[in-house]
Structure formats: C-alpha cells, structure tokens
N, C-alpha and C positions, 0 to 999 in steps of 0.2 A: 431380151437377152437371157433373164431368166428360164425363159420356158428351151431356149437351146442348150442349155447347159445340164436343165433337166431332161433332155432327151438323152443328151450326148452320155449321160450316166447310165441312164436306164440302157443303152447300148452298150456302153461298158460291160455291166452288171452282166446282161446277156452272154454278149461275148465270153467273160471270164466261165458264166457256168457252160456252155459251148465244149469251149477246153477242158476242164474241169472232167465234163463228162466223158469226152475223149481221152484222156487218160485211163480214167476209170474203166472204160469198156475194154481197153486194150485198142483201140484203131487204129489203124494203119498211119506210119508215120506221116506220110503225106497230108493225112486228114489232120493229125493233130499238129502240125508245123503250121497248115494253113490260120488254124484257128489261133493259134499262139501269136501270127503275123498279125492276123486280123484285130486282135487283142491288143498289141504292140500300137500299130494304124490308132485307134481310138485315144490310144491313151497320149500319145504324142501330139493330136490334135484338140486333148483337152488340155495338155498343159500349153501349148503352143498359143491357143486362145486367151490363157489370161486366166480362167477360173481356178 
C-alpha cells in the first residue's frame, strides 16, 4: 500500500508541474484544461483511497 501511495504522489507531483508549465508557456487552453482535469483525476483518487 505504501509503495501505491507513493506512486500515486509522485503522479501528482508530475501532473501539477505538467500544468504549471502549461500556464507558463501560455498553451493553448485546451491543453491546459486537460492537464488541470488530469490533475483534478489524481488528486480525487488519492483522497478517495484513504491516504
């Protein structure tokens, strides 16, 4: 359980710089909407787990 929980972060973590960067470059909203969702996705199935 551990070792999922620390995946599921290190996903996080990615995702968030993802967006992060997408903001930053200016991209196209599309791309940063996606990343934003995908970000949202991660974080709802870390809290939804329990950690």
């Amino acid at each position: 359980m551990r070792d999922a929980k620390e995946e599921l972060v290190k996903n996080i973590e990615t995702a968030r710089e993802r967006l992060d960067s997408s903001i930053e470059k200016k991209e196209r909203y599309e791309t940063i909407y996606r990343n934003s969702v995908e970000l949202d996705r991660l974080i709802e199935l870390y809290i939804a787990s329990g950690f």
